[in-house]
N, C-alpha and C positions, 0 to 999 in steps of 0.2 A: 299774425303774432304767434299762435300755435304752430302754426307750420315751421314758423324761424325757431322757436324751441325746441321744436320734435329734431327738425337738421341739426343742432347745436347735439343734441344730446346724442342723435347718431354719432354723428361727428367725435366726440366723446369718446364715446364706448368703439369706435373704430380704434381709435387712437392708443384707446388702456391695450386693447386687445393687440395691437402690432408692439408695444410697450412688451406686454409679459410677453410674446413669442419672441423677443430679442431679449431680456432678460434671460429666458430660459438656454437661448443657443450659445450668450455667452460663457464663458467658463469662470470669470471670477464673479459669479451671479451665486449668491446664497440663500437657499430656501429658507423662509421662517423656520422649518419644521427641521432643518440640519442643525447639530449642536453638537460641540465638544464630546463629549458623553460616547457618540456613535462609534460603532466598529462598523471596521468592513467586512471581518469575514468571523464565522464563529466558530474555526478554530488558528489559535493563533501559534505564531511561528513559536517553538522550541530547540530550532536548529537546523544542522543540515541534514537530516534525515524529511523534512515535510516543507523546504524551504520550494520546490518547485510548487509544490501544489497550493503553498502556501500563497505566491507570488503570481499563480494566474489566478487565484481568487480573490487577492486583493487589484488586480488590474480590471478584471474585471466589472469588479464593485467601482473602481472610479472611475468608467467607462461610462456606466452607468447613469454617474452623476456629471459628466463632463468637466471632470477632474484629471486625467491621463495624461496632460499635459504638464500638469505640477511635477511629475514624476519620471517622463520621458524626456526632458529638457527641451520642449518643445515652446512650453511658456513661461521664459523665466522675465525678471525685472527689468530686461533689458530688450525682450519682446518688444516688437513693432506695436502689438499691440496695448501694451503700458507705455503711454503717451501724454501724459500727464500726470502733476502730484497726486488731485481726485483720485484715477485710475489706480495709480501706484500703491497709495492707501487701500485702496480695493484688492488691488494682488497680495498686497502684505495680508489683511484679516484672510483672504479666501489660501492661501501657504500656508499661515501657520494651523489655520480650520481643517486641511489634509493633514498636516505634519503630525497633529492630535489626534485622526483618525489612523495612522499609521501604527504609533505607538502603542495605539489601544489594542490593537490587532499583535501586539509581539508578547507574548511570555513576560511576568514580573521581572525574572531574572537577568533578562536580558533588555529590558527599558536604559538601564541606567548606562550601557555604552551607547546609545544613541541620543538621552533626552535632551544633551547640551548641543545636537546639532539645531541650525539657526534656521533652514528650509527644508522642503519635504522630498526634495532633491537632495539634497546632501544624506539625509536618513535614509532614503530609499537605496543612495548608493552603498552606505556603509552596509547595509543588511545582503545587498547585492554581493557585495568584495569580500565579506565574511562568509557568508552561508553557498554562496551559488557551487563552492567547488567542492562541498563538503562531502559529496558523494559522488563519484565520479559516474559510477553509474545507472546513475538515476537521473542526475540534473542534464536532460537532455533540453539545449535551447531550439527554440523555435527557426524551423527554415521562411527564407523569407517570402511574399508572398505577392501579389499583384493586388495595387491595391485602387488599380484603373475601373476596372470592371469591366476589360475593353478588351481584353486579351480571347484571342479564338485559337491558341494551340494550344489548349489543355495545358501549360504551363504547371498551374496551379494542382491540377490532379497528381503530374508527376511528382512535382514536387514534396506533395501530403506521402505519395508512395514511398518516396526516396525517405521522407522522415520515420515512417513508422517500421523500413526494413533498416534503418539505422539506429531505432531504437529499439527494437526487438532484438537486436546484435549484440548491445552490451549490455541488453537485460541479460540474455545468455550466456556472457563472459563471467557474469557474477554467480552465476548456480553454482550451487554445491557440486562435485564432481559425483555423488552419490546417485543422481539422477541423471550420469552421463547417457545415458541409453532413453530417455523422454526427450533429452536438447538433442540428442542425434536425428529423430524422428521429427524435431520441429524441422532442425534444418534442410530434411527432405521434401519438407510441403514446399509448395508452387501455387499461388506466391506465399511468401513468408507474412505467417499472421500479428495478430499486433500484440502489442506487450501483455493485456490484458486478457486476450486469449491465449495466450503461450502461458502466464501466470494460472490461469483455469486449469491447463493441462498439467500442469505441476502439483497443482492440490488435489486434483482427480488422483495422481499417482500416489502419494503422499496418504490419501483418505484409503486406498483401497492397499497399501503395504502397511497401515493400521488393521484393518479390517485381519487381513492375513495373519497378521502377528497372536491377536486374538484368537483366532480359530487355532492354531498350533499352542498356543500356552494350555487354552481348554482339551485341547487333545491330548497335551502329555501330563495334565491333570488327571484324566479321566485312564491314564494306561496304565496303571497298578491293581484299578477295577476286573482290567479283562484278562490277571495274570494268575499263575498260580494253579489252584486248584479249579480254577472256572475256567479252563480248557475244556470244548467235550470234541467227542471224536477224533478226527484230522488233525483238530487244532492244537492236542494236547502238545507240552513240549516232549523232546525226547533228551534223555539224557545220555551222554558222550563218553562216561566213565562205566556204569551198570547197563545201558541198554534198556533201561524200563523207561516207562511212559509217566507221565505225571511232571514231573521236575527235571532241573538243568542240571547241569556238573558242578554250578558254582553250588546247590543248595542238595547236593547228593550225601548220603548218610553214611555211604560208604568207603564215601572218599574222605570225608571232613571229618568223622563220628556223628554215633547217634546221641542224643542229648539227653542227661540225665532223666530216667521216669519211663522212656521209650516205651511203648507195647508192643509186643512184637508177637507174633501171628504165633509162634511154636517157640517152647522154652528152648531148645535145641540153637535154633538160630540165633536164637538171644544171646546163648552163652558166646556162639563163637562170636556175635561181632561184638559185643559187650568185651573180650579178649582180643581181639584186633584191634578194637578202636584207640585212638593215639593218646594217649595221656598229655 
């Protein structure tokens, strides 16, 4: 009698146990702990300037939850696998449960052109058709990829190559022409680096023509200090009009006049330039 109970209840708990690990692989299978409420990613779309980044973050996050399909029109209501009313009911709650976590993830201002769409397909496109072209050079799509796991000619590598020297290209089309002379020097690397390292190279320039600008404003700050009568030796100027030392031609006394009050070394020379000087 124990033994037939202890089997029963194996039995049982084999049973739950193959239960949640098919719950869990199917897709319209929803966690207690998923609710309306969720976002997918925490930051959310405001346009086309963050729509790429915005868009592998949120595929991501439904990858996650094996959700992807809601979205990539892989599982829609017409799916082989919605095969029944039950099921159908099941794809409805588990649609609109993305379609909520979609909208949560966009901008306030932007909700209200997508809340009346009816699946999370149809929302996903619209955000798609609006936002994917808004910046042309940025919204680089993805190349495609093998998704056998069987391939032995490096396919895949090249491929990732061919992506990152094609978007490193029209990262470079959009620089400012000011740093034509950093995008010339990317273009002579071998092989060409990816967006993110070409972008480093550009604030490295950018940080160190700060740097420079500073050091020249403090220097021609500081060059009134070392003029004048703080010449010694060599350094003194010479002037172009009298021949003496000390001062330039523009600030000569003999060129310009002497300025009211002058002191002047011998009353003699005072007179005459005091009578020379120009009224």
């Amino acid at each position: 009698m124990a033994e037939t109970t202890a089997a029963n209840a194996s039995t049982t708990e084999a049973s739950s146990s193959s239960q949640d690990s098919y719950n869990l692989s199917n897709p319209l299978f929803l966690h207690p702990g998923e609710n309306p409420g969720a976002v997918l990613t925490s930051q959310p779309i405001v346009g086309g300037e963050n729509y790429p980044a915005w868009a592998r973050s949120v595929r991501k996050s439904l990858i996650a939850k094996n959700k992807l399909g809601f979205i990539d029109g892989s599982l829609t209501i017409s799916s082989s696998l919605v095969n029944s009313p039950i099921v159908a009911q099941a794809w409805v709650r588990a649609d609109k449960m993305v379609g909520t976590w979609i909208i949560n993830s966009v901008s306030p201002k932007l909700q209200g052109s997508i809340i009346y769409r009816d699946t999370a397909l149809e929302i996903w496109t619209d955000l798609r058709d609006t936002f994917c072209q808004g910046n042309g050079t940025k919204n680089l799509s993805p190349f495609p990829q093998c998704t056998c796991g069987q391939c032995v000619c490096g396919i895949n590598q090249r491929l990732k190559n061919l992506q990152i020297k094609e978007s490193t290209m029209k990262f470079l089309m959009g620089v400012n022409d000011a740093f034509s002379q950093v995008r010339t020097q990317i273009l002579l690397m071998d092989p060409l680096p990816s967006v993110n390292k070409a972008h480093s190279l550009f604030i490295q320039e950018e940080m160190q023509r700060s740097v420079h600008n500073v050091v020249r404003v403090e220097s021609t700050a500081l060059a009134p200090k070392n003029s004048g009568s703080n010449f010694k030796g060599k350094d003194r100027p010479l002037c172009t009009h009298c021949g003496k030392l000390g001062h330039t031609m523009d600030k000569c006394y003999k060129l310009h006049g002497f300025p009211p009050g002058f002191k002047f070394k011998n009353n003699k020379n005072a007179t005459a330039h005091q009578a020379w000087a120009p009224f």
